[in-house]
N, C-alpha and C positions, 0 to 999 in steps of 0.2 A: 621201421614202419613202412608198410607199403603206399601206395599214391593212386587217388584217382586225379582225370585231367576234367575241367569243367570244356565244353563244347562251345565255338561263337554260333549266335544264335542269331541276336540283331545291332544294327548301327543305325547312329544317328547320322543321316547323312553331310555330307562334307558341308553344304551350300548352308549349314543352319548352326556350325560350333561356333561361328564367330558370334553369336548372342548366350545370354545367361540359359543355361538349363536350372530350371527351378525343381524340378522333380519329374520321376521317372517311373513309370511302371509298367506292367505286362499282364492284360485283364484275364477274364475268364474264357475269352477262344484264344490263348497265346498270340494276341495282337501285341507287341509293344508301343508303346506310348511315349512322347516327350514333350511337358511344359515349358515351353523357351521364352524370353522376350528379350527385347532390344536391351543393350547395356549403354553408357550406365543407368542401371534401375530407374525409374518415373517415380515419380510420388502416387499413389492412390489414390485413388481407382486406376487401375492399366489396364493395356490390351495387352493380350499374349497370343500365343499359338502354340495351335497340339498340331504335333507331329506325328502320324501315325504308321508305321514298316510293317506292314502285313506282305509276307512270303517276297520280301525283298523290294516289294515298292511302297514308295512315300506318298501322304496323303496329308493333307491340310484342314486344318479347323480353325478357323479365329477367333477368340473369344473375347468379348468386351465387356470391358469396364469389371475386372476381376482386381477384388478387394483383400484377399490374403496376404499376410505378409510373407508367413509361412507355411507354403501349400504343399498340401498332396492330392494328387489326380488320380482319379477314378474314370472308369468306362463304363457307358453306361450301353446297353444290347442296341439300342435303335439309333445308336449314332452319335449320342447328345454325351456332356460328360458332366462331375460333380468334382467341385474344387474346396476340399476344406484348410481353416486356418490351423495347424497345429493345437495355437491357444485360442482359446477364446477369450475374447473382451467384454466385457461386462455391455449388457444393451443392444450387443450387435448379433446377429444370425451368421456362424462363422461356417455354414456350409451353405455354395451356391451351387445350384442345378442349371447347367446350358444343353440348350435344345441345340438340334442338328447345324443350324444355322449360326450358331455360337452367342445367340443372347439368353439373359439369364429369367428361367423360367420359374424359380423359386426358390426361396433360401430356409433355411433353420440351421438348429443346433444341435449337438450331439457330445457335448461335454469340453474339457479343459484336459490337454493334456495326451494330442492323439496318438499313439505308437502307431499301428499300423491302419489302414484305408483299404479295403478290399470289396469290389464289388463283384457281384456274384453274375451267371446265366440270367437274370432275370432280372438283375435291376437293382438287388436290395445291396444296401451297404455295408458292409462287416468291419466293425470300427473296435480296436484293441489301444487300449491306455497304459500310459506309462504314472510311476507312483504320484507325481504332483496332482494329478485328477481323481483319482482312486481316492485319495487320502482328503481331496479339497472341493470336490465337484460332487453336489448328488447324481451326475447324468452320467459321469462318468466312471461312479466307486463300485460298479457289479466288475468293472476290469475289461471286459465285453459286453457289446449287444451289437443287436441288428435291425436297422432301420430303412423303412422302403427310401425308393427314392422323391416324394414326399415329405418324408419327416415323419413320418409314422412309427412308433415302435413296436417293433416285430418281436423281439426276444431278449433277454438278458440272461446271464450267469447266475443260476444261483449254488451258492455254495452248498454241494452235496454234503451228508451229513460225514464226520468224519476228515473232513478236509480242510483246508485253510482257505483263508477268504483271499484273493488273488491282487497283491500289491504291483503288478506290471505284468501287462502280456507282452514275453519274450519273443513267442514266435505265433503266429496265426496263418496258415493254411484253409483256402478257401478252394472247397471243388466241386462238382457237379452234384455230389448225392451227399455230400458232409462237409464240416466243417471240423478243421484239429486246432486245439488252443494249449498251447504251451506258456505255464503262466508260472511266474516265482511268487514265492520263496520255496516250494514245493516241487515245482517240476516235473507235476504229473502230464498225459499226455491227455486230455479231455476230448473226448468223441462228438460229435454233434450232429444228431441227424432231423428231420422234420417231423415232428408226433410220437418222439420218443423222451424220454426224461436224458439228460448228459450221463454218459458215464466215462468215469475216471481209470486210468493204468497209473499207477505210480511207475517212475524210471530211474534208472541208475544214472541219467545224464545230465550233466548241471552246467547251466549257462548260452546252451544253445539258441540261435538266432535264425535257424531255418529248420523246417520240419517237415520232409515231404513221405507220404504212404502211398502203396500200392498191394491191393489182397493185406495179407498178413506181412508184411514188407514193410520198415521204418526206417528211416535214416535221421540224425542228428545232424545237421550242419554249425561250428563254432562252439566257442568256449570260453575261458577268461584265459588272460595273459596268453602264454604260448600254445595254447589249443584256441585260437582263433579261426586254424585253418582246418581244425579236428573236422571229422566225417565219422562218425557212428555207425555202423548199419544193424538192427534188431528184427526181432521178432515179435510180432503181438502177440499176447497170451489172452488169457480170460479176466486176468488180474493184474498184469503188467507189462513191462517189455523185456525179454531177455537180448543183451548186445549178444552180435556172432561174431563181429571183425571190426575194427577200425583204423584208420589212416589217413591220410593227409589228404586236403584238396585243391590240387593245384589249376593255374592256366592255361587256355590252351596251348601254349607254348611251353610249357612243362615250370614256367616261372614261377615263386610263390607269390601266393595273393599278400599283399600289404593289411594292413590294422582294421579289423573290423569298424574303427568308427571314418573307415573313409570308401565306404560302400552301401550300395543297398541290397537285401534280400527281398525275394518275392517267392513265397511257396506256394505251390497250385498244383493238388493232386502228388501225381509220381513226380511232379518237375520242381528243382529248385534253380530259380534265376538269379544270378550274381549279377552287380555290377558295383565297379571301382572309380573313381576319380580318374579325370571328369567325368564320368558319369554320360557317355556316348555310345558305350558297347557294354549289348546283355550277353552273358555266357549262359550254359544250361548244364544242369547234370539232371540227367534221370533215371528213375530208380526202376524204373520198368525194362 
C-alpha cells in the first residue's frame, strides 16, 4: 500500500510544556490553539491560558476562573474563546463564553456527551455527540447542532427520510460555506449548507475519524483496529462516494502514527490536522 506523509504545521512552544495541555485545536482561519494550566491541577474554578501560533508566533490569553473538568476550546472570530465541559452536570451551564480579555461573558449548555467542538468564521458553534448523549440527553440526541455563541440554537440534524438516526458523530468538518457530518451506524457523509435541507451520500468507508473535501475531492482519515492510520481518497457523486485509491498516513518523518485514541483530529475544509501525545505539535494533510 502506498503512503502519504502528514506536514508540521504548528508547535506549542518550549516556554509552556512544562504545564498540563488540556486541549488543543485549530479554528476556522487555521489559528492553532492550546489550553494549558499550571500542574498539578487546582481544584475549581481555575485560571488557564490559551496559547495561540498564528504563522509561527505565540500569543497569550488568560482566562479566569474556568470551571470544566473536561474541556474543549473553541475560537471565537473577535478574539474571545468558548470552553465546554465534555459532560454535563445536572444544574450547571457547561459552556463558558471569554471575552478578549479572558473573563467570562456568558454561559449555557449544549448537551451531555460532546465529541466534537467546532466553531465556525462567525462565531457559531458546531457541537457533534458521542452515543451516552444521543441516547440520554434531549439536547444532545439530533447527534448534531449548531449554536450561536450565545446559546442560541441555530440548527439541528434531522433525520432524512430513509436514513438512520445518528448514534455518534465520528467525524465533523466545519468550513467556510458547509458543514460535513460523518455519523455511525451508517456512515454516510451528510452535506450541510445554509437555506438548503441536508443531503446525504452513503459511503463505503466505516470508522473514520477525519473527513476533509475539496470540489468533488473526499478523503477518509482512520479506521478500526489496523486501519487507524487508513487514508481513503473518493469522489463525490450525486448519490455517494466512489473510493479511487487508498493508503497509509504517515509523519512527517515517514514514522507511523500510534493509536487513534492517543491523538486528536481537527477537519476544516481540504485540511485535516493531526495531533499525537502530548499533544504539542499539529501536523497537516491537504487535500487540495
Amino acid at each position: 500500500m502506498t503512503a502519504d506523509s502528514l506536514l508540521p504545521y504548528a508547535r506549542l512552544p518550549h516556554a509552556y510544556r512544562n504545564r498540563d495541555v488540556l486541549h488543543s485545536t485549530v479554528d476556522a482561519f487555521g489559528r492553532a490553539h492550546w489550553l494549558v494550566r499550571d500542574s498539578p491541577p487546582p481544584r475549581e474554578p481555575y485560571d488557564a491560558l490559551v496559547v495561540t501560533v498564528e504563522d509561527g508566533h505565540p500569543h497569550e490569553t488568560h482566562l479566569n476562573s474556568v470551571r470544566s473538568r473536561f474541556p474543549l476550546l473553541g475560537a471565537l472570530p473577535d478574539g474571545g474563546f468558548v470552553v465546554a465541559d465534555i459532560r454535563r452536570r445536572p444544574g450547571e451551564e457547561q459552556v463558558q463564553v471569554f471575552d478578549t480579555s479572558g473573563r467570562t461573558s456568558g454561559t449555557f449548555t449544549v448537551g451531555d456527551a460532546v465529541e466534537h467542538l467546532l466553531t465556525d468564521e462567525s462565531g457559531d458553534l458546531w457541537v457533534g455527540h458521542f452515543d451516552e448523549g444521543t441516547f440520554d440527553d434531549p439536547l444532545s440526541e439530533p447527534g448534531v447542532r449548531c449554536w450561536s455563541s450565545t446559546g442560541a440554537p441555530l440548527w439541528e440534524y434531522g433525520r432524512p427520510s430513509g436514513t438512520d438516526r445518528i448514534v455518534e458523530c465520528y467525524a465533523l468538518n466545519v468550513d467556510r460555506r458547509a458543514t460535513w457530518v460523518y455519523p455511525y451506524p451508517d456512515f454516510p457523509l451528510v452535506e450541510v449548507r445554509s437555506g438548503r435541507p441536508a443531503f446525504v451520500r452513503g459511503t463505503p468507508v466505516r470508522g473514520a475519524h477525519g473527513v476533509v473535501v475539496h470540489g468533488t475531492s473526499v478523503a477518509f482519515f482512520g479506521g478500526y483496529d489496523d486501519q487507524h492510520d487508513r487514508l481513503v481518497l473518493g469522489t463525490l457523486t450525486g448519490i455517494g462516494v466512489d473510493p479511487v485509491a487508498e493508503s497509509r498516513l504517515l509523519r512527517p518523518d515517514g514514522i507511523p502514527l500510534g493509536s487513534r485514541y492517543d491523538r486528536r483530529v481537527v477537519s476544516r475544509g481540504s485540511r485535516l490536522y493531526v495531533q499525537e501525545k502530548p499533544y504539542t505539535e499539529w501536523m497537516v494533510f491537504a487535500l487540495d
